[in-house]
TORTIRO-25431 format. One line per field, with one value per residue (C-alpha): residue number from 1; residue in three letters; y, x, z. Coordinates in Angstrom, 1 decimal, always signed. Layout:
N
pos	(NUM / ...)
code	(ALA / ...)
north	(Y / ...)
east	(X / ...)
up	(Z / ...)
end
This chain:
258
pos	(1 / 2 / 3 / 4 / 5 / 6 / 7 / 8 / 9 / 10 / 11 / 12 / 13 / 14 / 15 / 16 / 17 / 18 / 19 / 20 / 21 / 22 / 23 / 24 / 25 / 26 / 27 / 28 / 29 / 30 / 31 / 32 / 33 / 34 / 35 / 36 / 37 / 38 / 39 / 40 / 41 / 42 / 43 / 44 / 45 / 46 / 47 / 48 / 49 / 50 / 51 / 52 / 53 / 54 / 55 / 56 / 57 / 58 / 59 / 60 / 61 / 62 / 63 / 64 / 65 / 66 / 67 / 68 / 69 / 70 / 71 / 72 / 73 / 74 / 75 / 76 / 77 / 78 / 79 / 80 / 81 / 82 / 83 / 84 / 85 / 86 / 87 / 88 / 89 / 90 / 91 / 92 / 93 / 94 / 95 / 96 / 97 / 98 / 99 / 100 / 101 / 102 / 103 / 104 / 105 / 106 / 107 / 108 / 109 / 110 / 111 / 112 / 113 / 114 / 115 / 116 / 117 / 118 / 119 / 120 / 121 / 122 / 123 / 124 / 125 / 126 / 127 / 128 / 129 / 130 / 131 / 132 / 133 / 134 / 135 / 136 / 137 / 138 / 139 / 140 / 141 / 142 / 143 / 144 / 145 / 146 / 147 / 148 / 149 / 150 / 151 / 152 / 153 / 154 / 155 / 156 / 157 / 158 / 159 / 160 / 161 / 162 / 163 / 164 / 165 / 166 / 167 / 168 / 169 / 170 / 171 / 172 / 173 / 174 / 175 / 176 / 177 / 178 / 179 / 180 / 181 / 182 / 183 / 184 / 185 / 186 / 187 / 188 / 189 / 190 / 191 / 192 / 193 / 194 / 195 / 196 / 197 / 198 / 199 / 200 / 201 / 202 / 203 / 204 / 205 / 206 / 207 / 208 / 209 / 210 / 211 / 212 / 213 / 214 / 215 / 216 / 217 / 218 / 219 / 220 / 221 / 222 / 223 / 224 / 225 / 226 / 227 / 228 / 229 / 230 / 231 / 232 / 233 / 234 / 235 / 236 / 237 / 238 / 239 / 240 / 241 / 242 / 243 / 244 / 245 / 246 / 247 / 248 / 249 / 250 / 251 / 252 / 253 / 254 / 255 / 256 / 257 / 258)
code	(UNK / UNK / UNK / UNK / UNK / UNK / UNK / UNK / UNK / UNK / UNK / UNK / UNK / UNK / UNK / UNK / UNK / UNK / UNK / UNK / UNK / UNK / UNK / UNK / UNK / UNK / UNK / UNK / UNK / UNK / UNK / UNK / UNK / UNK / UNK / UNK / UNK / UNK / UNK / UNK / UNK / UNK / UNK / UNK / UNK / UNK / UNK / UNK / UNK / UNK / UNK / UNK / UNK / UNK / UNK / UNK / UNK / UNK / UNK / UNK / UNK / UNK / UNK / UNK / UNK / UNK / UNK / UNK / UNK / UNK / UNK / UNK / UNK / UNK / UNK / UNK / UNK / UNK / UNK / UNK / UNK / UNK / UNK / UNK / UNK / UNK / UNK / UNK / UNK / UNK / UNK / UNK / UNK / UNK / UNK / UNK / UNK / UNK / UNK / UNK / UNK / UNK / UNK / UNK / UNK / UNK / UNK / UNK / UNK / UNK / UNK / UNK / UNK / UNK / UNK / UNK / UNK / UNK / UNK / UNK / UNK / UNK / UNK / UNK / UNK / UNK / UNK / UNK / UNK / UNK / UNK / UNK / UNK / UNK / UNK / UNK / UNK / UNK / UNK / UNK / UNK / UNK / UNK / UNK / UNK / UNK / UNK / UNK / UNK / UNK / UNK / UNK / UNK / UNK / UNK / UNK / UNK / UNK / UNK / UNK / UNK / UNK / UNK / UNK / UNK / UNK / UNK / UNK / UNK / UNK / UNK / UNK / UNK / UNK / UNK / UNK / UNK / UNK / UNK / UNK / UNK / UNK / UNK / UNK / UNK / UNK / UNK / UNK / UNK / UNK / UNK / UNK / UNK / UNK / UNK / UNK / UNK / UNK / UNK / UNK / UNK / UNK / UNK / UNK / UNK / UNK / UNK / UNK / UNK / UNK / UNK / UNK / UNK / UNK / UNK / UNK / UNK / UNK / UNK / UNK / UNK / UNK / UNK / UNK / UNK / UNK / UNK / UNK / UNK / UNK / UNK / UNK / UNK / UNK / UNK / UNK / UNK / UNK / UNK / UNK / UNK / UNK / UNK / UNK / UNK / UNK / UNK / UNK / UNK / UNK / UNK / UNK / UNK / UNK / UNK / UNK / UNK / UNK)
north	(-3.8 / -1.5 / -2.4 / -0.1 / +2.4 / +1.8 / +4.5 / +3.6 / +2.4 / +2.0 / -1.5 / -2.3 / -1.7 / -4.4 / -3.3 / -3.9 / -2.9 / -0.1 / -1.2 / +0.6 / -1.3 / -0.7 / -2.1 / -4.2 / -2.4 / -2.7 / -0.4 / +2.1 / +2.5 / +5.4 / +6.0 / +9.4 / +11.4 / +11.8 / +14.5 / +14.5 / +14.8 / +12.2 / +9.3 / +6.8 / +8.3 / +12.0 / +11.7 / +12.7 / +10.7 / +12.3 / +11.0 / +13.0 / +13.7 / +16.0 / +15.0 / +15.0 / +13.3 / +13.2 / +13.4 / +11.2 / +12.5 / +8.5 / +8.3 / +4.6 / +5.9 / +3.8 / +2.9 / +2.0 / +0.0 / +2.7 / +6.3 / +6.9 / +5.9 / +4.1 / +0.2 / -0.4 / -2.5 / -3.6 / -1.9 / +0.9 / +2.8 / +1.8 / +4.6 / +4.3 / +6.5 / +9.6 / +10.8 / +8.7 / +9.3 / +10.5 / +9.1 / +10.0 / +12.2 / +12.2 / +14.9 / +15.8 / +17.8 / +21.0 / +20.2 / +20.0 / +16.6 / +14.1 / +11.4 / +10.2 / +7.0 / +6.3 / +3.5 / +0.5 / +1.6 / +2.4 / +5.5 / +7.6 / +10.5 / +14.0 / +15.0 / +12.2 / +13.7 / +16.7 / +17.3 / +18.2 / +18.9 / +18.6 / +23.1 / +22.0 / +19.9 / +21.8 / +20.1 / +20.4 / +18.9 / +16.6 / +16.8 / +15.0 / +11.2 / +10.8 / +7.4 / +5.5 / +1.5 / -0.3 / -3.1 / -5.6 / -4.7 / -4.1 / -0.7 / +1.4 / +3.2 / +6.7 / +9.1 / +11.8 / +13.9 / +12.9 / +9.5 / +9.3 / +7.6 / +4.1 / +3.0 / +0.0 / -1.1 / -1.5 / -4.0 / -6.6 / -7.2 / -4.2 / -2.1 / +1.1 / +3.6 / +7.5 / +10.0 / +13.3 / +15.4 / +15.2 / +16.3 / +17.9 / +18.3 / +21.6 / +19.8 / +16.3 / +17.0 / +14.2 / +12.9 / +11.2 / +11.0 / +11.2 / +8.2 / +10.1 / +11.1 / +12.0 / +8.2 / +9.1 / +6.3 / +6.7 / +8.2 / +5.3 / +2.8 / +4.0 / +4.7 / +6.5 / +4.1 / +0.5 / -1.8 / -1.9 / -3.6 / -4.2 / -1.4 / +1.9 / +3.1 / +6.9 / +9.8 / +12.2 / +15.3 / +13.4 / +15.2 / +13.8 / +15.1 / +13.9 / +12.0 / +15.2 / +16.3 / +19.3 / +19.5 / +18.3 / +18.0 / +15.6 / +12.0 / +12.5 / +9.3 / +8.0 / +3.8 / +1.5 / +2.2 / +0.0 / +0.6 / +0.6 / +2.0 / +3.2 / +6.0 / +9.2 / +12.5 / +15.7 / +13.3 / +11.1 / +7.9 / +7.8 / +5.5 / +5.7 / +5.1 / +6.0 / +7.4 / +9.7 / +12.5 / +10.1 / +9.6 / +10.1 / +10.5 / +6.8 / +8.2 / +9.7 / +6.6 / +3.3 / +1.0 / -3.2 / -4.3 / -7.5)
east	(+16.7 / +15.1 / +11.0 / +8.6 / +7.0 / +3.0 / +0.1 / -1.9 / -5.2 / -8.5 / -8.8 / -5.5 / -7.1 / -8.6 / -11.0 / -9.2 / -9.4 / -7.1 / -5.2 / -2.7 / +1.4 / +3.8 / +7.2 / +8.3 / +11.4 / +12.5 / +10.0 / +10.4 / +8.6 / +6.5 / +4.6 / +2.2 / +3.4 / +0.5 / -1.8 / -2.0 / -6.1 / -4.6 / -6.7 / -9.1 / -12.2 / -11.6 / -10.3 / -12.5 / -12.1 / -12.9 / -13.0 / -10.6 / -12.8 / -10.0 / -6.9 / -4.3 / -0.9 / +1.6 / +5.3 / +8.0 / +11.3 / +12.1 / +12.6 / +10.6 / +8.3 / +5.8 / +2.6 / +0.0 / -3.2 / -5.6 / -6.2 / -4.6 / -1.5 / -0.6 / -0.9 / +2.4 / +1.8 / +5.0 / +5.7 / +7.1 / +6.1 / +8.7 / +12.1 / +12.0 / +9.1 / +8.0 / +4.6 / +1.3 / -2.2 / -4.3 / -7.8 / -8.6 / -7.3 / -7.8 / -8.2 / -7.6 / -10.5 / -8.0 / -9.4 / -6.0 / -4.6 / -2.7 / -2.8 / -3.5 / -5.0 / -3.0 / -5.8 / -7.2 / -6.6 / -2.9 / -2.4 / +1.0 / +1.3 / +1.2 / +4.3 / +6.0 / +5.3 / +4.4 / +1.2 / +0.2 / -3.7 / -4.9 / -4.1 / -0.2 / -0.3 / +0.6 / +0.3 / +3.3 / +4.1 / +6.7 / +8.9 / +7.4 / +8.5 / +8.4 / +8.3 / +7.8 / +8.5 / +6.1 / +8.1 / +5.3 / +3.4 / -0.1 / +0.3 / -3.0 / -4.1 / -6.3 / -8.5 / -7.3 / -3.8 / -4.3 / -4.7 / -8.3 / -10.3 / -9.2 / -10.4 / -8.0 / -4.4 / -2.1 / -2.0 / +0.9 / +2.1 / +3.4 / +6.4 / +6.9 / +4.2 / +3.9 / +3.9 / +2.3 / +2.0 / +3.5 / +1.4 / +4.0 / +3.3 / +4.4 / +6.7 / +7.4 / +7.8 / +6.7 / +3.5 / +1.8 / +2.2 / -0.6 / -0.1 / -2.5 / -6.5 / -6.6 / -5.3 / -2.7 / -0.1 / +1.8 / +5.2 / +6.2 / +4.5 / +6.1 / +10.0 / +11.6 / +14.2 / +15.4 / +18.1 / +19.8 / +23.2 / +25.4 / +27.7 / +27.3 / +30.3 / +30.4 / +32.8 / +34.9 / +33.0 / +30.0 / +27.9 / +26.4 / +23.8 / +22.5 / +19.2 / +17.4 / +19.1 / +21.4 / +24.4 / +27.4 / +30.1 / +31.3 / +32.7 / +36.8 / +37.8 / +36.1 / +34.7 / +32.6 / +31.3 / +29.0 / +25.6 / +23.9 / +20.2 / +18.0 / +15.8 / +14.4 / +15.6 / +14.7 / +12.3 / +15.1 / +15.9 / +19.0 / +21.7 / +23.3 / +27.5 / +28.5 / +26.9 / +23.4 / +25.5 / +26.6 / +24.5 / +24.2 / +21.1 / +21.5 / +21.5 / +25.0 / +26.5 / +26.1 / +24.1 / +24.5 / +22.3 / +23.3)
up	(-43.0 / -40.3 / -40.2 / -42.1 / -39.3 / -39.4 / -38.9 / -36.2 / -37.7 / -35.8 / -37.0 / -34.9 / -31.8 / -29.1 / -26.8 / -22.9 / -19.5 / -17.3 / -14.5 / -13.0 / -12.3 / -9.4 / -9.2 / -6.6 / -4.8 / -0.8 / +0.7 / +3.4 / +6.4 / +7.5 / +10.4 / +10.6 / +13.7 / +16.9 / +15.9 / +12.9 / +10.8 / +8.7 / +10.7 / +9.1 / +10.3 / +9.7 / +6.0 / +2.8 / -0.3 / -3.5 / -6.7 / -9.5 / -12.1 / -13.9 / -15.2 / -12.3 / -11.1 / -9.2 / -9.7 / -7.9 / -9.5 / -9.9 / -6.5 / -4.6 / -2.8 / -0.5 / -1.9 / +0.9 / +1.0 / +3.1 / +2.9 / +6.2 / +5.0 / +8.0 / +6.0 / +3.9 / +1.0 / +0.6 / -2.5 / -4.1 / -7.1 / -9.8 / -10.3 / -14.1 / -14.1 / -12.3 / -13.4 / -11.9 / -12.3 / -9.5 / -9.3 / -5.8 / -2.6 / +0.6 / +2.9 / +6.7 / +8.6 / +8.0 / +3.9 / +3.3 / +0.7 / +2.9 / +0.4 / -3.3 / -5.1 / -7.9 / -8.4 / -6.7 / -2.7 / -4.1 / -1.8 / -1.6 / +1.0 / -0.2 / +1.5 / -0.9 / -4.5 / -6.7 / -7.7 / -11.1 / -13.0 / -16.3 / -17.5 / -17.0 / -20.1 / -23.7 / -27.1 / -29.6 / -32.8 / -33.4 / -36.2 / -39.6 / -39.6 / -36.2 / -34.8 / -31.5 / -30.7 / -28.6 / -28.9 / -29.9 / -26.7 / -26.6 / -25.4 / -24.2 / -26.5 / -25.0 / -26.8 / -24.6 / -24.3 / -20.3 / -20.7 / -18.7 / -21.5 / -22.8 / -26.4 / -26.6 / -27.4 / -30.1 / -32.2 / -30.9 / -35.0 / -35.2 / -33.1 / -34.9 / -34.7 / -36.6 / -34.1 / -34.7 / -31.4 / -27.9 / -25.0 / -22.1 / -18.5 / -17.2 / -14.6 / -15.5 / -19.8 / -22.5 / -21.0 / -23.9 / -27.6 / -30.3 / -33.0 / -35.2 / -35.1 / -31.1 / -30.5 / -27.5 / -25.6 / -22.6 / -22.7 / -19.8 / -22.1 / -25.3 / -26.5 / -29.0 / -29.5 / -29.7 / -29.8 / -32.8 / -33.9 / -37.1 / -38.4 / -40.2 / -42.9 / -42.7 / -43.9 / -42.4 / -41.7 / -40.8 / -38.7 / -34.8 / -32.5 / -29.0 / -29.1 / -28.6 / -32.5 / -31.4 / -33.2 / -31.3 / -33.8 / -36.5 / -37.0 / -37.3 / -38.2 / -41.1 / -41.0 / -39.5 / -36.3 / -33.9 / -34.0 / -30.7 / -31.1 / -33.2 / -33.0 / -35.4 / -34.7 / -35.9 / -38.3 / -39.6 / -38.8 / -37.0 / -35.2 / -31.9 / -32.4 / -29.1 / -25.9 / -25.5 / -27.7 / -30.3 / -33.3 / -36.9 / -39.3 / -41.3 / -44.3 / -43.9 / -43.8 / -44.8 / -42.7 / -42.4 / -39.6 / -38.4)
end
């Protein structure tokens, strides 16, 4: 039996501190080219006092320990994810951004990423019964759609979580999610769905969608199919029987988890 989805309550959260992760990957190596007004001494550090980040399209790139960007750290900022929160930049005597802090003299050079400010995010509502899985983690929790203002973390008891709105950066998409009463998580600390197994019996005629809920046809061959994930679309909760285009609302069919 699937676990009941909870509303996030205020009583659920723990008061906790921000820090910023990077994933470990083989870094590369780059050197700033003569002449450049990207030196140590001619650089202005400013603190970002609006939303802002910066976009990697999953690609490693370098993280460095000085403003200058000429001090690999050895590490790379993790593929999986793509959107990173800017709290300072650094700019050349021309006034133009040679580098960003994504936290904690973690700099990246602008030539490495997209930039992106707080007017690019848009709120929408997400279909009713929508859930999210932190997965027992004790997920930050935000009071803001930009993820500036920590209040605390989910509770580690729970996994499922009610989400009402999704926050969407004009460049990157799903940004943050709201769990309910301007309490907003992470869309790279969140996920829509989990692992899931047993079977589900369903009829000829049955009809699948992708995880994103458009149509894509109908089961042909009636029985018991492997269930993969689990995950709610278009509000239901739903099982994935194949690949990313392959699932069907659980209702349809008959569901025994293992």
């Amino acid at each position: 039996m699937m676990r009941k989805r909870i509303k996030l309550l205020a009583g659920l959260l723990v008061v906790f501190g921000l820090a910023l992760t990077t994933g470990v990957t083989s870094p590369k190596t780059f050197v700033f080219a003569a002449g450049t007004d990207a030196t140590a001494s001619s650089l202005t550090i400013t603190t970002q006092k609006e939303w802002a980040a910066v976009h990697t399209n999953s690609e490693p790139v370098p993280v460095y320990t000085d403003a200058a960007t000429t001090k690999p750290s050895g590490v790379n900022l993790t593929t999986p994810y793509s959107t990173w929160r800017i709290t300072r930049t650094a700019a050349g005597t021309s006034g133009k951004v040679v580098a960003y802090d994504l936290g904690s003299n973690q700099w990246v050079k602008a030539a490495d990423v997209t930039p992106s400010y707080g007017s690019n995010l848009t709120v929408s509502d997400m279909p009713q019964g929508s859930v999210v899985y932190s997965d027992f983690k004790d997920v930050t929790v935000y009071s803001d759609m930009q993820a500036t203002k920590p209040v605390g973390k989910l509770s580690t008891s729970y996994d499922e979580w009610t989400a009402t709105q999704v926050a969407n950066d004009n460049y990157y998409g799903a940004f943050t999610y709201n769990l309910g009463n301007s309490q907003w998580v992470k869309v790279s600390d969140i996920s829509l769905t989990k692992p899931a197994s047993g079977v589900i019996v369903v009829n000829a005629g049955t009809s699948v969608f992708d995880s994103v809920g458009k149509y894509t046809g109908t089961i042909t061959d009636p029985g018991a199919y492997k269930v993969f994930n689990v995950s709610y679309i278009n509000g239901k909760q739903s099982l994935q029987v194949g690949d990313f285009y392959q699932w069907v609302a659980a209702s349809d069919g008959a569901y025994y988890p293992d």
